[in-house]
Wavefront OBJ file of the C-alpha trace (Angstrom):
o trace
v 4.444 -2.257 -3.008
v 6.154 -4.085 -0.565
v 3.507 -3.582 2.213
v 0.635 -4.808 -0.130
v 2.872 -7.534 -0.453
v 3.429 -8.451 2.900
v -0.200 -8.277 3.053
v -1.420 -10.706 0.566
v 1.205 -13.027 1.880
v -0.269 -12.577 5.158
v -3.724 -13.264 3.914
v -3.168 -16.321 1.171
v -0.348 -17.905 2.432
v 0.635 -17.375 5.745
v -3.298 -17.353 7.741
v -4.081 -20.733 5.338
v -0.663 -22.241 6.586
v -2.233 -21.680 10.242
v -5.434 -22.973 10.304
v -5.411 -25.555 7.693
v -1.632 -26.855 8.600
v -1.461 -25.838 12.462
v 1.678 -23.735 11.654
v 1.314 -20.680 13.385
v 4.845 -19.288 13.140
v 4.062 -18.161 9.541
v 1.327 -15.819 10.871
v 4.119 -14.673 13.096
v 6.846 -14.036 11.041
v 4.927 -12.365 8.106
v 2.578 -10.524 10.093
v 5.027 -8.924 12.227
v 7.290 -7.689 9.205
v 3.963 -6.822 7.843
v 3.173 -4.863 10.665
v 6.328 -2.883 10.012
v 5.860 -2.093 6.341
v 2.168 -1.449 7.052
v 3.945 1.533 9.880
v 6.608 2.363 6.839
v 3.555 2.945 4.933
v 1.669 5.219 6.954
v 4.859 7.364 7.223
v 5.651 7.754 3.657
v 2.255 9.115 3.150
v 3.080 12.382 5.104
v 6.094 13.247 2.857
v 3.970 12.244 -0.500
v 1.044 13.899 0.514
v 3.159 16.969 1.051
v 5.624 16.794 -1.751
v 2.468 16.226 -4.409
v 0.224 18.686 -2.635
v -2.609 15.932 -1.993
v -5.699 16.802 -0.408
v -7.153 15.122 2.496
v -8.949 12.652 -0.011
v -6.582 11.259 -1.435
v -4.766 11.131 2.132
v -7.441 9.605 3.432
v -7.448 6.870 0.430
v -4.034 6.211 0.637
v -4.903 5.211 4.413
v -8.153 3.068 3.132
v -5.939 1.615 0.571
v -3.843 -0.392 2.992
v -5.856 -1.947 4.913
v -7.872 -3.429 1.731
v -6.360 -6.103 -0.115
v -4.986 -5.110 -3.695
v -5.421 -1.477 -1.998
v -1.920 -0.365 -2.335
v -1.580 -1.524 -6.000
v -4.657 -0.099 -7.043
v -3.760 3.256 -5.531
v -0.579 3.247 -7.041
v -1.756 2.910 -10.107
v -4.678 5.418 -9.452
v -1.719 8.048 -8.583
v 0.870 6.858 -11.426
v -2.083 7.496 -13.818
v -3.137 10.912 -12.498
v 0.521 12.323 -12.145
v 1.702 10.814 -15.379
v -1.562 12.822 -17.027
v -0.216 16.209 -15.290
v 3.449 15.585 -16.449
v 2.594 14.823 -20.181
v -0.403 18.195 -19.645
v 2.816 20.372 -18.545
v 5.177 19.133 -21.068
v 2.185 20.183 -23.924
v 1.866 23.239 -22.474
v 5.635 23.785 -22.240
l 1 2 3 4 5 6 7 8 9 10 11 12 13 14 15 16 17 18 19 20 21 22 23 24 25 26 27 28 29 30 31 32 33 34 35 36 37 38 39 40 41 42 43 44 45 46 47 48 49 50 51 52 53 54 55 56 57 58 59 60 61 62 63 64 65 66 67 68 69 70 71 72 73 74 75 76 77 78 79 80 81 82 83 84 85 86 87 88 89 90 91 92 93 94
């Protein structure tokens, strides 16, 4: 969540404040945190993938989902949905 954040900021707040202000440290200061939750990201995708057994297409859309804006919310939902539908299909079965 917090990299999709620090992506929208980057896009809708911070890039506007440069070109349409002249006040470039914004672009500076968010993108480089951004930069770092965008790296976070990437990592926490190895344990996930493993942990929840993903396959290499939802790998690979976890990747495509951060560099699109709204990607990481979407795909977190997309995920919350599919593992909340195989937690309520085991507890039926249980």
């Amino acid at each position: 969540m917090l990299e999709g954040a620090s992506f929208l900021l980057l896009l809708f707040v911070a890039m506007p404040l440069k070109y349409l202000a002249d006040w470039p440290l914004g672009v500076r200061v968010v993108g480089m945190a951004h930069g770092v939750l965008f790296l976070l990201y990437l990592l926490a995708i190895v344990p996930a993938a493993i942990d929840h057994r993903w396959s290499w297409k939802r790998i690979a859309g976890a990747v495509v989902a951060s560099l699109l804006p709204f990607g990481p919310f979407v795909f977190d939902a997309k995920v919350l949905r599919r593992e909340e539908a195989l937690s309520t299909r085991q507890d039926n079965l249980a």
